[in-house]
VMD Tcl script that draws the C-alpha trace (Angstrom):
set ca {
  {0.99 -18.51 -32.27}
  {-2.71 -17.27 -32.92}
  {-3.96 -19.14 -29.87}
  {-1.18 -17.54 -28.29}
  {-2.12 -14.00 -28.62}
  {-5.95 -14.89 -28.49}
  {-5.19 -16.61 -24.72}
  {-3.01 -13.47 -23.90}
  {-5.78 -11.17 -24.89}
  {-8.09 -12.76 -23.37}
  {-6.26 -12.79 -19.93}
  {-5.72 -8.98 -19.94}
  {-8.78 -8.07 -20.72}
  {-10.43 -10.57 -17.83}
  {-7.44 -8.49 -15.77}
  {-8.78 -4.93 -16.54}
  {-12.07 -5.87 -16.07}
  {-11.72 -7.45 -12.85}
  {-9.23 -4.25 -11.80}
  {-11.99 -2.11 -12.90}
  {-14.82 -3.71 -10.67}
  {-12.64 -3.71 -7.41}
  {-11.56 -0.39 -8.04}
  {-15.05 0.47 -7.83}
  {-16.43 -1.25 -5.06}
  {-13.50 -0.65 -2.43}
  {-13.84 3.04 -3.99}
  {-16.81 3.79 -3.40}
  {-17.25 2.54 0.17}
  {-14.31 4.15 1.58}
  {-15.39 7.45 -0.41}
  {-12.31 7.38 -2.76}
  {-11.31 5.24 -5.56}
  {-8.36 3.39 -5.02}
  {-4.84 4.88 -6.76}
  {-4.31 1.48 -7.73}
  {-5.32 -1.81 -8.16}
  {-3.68 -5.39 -8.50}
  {-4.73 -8.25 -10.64}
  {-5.02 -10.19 -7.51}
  {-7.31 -7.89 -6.08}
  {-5.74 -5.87 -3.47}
  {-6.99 -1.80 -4.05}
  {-3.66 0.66 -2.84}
  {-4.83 4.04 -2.13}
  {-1.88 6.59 -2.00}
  {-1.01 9.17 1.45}
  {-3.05 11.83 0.04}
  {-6.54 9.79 -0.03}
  {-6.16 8.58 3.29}
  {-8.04 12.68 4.70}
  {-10.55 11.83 2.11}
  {-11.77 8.28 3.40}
  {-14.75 7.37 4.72}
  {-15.76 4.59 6.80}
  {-12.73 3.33 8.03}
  {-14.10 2.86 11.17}
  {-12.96 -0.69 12.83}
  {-10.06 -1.28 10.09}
  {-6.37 -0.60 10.59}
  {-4.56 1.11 7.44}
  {-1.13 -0.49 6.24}
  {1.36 1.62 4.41}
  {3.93 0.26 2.12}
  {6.84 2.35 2.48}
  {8.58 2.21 -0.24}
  {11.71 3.52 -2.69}
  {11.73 3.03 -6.44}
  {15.20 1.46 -6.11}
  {13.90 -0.83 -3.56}
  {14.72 -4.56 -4.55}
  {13.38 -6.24 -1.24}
  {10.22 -3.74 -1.82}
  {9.48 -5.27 -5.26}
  {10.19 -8.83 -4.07}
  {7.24 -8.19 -1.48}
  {4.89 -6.71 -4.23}
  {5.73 -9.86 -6.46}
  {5.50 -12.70 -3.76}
  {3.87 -11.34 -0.80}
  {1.53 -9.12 -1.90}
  {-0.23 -12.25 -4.16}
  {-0.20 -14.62 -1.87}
  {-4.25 -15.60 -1.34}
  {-4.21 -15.70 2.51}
  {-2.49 -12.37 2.71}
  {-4.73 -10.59 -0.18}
  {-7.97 -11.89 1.63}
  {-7.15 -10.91 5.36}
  {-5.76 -7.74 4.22}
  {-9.11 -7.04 2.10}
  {-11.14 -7.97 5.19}
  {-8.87 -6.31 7.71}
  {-6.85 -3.29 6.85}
  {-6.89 -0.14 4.10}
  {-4.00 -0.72 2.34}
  {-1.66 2.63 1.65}
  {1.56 2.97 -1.14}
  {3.75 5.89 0.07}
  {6.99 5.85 -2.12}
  {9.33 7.56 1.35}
  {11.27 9.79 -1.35}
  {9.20 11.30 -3.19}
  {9.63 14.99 -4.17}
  {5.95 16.20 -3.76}
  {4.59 17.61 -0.62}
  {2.32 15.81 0.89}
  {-0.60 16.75 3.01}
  {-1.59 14.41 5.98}
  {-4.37 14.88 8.66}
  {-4.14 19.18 7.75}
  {-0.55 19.24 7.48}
  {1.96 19.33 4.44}
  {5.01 17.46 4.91}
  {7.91 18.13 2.13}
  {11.12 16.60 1.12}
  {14.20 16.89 2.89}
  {17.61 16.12 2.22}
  {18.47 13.19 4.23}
  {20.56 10.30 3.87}
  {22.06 9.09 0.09}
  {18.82 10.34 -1.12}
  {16.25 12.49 0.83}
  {13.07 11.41 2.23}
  {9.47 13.18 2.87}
  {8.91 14.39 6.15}
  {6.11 12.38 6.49}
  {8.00 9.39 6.31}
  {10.59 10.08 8.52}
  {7.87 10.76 10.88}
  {6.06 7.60 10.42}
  {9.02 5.51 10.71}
  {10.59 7.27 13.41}
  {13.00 8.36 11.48}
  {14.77 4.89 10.88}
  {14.55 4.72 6.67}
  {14.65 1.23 6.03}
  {12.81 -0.26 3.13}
  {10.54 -1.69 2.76}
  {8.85 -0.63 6.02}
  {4.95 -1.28 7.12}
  {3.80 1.34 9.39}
  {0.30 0.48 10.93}
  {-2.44 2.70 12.02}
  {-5.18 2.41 13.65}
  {-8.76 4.07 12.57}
  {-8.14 7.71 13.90}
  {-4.60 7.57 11.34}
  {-2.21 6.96 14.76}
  {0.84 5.25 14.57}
  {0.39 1.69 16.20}
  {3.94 0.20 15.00}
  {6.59 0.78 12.59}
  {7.92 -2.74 10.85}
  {10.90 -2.40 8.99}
  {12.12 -5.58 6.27}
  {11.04 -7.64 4.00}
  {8.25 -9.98 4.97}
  {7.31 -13.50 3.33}
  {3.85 -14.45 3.39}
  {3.19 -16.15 6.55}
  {5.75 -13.69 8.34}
  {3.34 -10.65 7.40}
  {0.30 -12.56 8.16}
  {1.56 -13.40 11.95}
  {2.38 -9.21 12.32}
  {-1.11 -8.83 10.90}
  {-2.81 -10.79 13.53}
  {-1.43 -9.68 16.46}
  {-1.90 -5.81 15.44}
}
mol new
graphics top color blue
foreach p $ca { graphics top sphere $p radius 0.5 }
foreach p [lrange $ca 0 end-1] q [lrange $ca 1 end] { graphics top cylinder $p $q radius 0.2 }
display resetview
C-alpha cells in the first residue's frame, strides 16, 4: 500500500510538472497562457483568448464545442483527445479552443459580445449558434483559419483516425 501511494504521488507530481512546462511554452508564444492543459500535452485556450493571440499566423484554430451534459463530448476528451497521432498533429497544426455552447457569460469575439439566448431545451451563446450555423449538435468542431473565419462546421463524435482524416484535408 506504501508503494502504492509513493507511485501515485509520484505520477501526479511528474503530471503537474509536465502541465506546468507546456502551459508555458505554448503560452508564451501565442501571447497567452493556455486556460488549460492535459496530461497528454494538448494546451486548450478558451473563446475569450483567441483576440489576445499572437502569432497564429499559418495555423488553423479548432474549437471544441461543447455542453457539460455532453456524453459523446467527454468520450472524445477521454479517447480522442489522447490519442498520440492526434495530440502531435494538432500541437504542430492547429490552436486548439474549449467553448462550452451554453454557457451563461457573454462572450466577446473579434470586438463583439455575444450573450446567451434562450434556445432549444437549454439556451446557447450567440456565438455558438453563429459558429455552427445555428445547428447545436454536440460535440461540434468548428475550424478557422488564421484571420478567426469560419472554414467548416463538423458536428459528432469523432474517433481518432476519423478526426485526423478531417484534420488533413482542412
Amino acid at each position: 500500500m506504501k508503494h502504492l501511494i509513493i507511485l501515485v504521488s509520484v505520477l501526479l507530481t511528474g503530471a503537474l510538472y509536465t502541465s506546468c512546462n507546456t502551459s508555458n511554452a505554448t503560452g508564451s508564444s501565442l501571447g497567452v497562457t493556455a486556460s488549460q492543459v492535459t496530461a497528454e500535452g494538448l494546451s486548450w485556450y478558451s473563446i475569450d483568448d483567441l483576440d489576445k493571440m499572437k502569432n497564429i499566423e499559418g495555423k488553423k484554430v479548432m474549437i471544441d464545442m461543447y455542453t457539460s451534459w455532453c456524453g459523446w463530448c467527454k468520450v472524445m476528451d477521454k479517447k480522442t483527445f489522447t490519442d498520440p497521432a492526434v495530440i502531435a498533429y494538432l500541437n504542430e497544426n492547429f490552436v486548439l479552443v474549449k467553448f462550452n455552447a451554453e454557457q451563461k457569460e457573454p462572450v466577446v469575439f473579434q470586438g463583439e459580445t455575444y450573450e446567451w439566448t434562450r434556445s432549444g431545451r437549454k439556451g446557447a451563446n450567440k456565438l455558438a449558434i453563429k459558429m455552427m450555423s445555428g445547428r447545436m449538435a454536440y460535440p461540434t468542431m468548428v475550424y478557422l483559419n488564421d484571420k478567426l473565419e469560419v472554414i467548416k462546421s463538423s458536428p459528432g463524435y469523432k474517433k481518432p483516425d476519423q478526426l485526423l482524416a478531417e484534420l488533413q484535408v482542412l
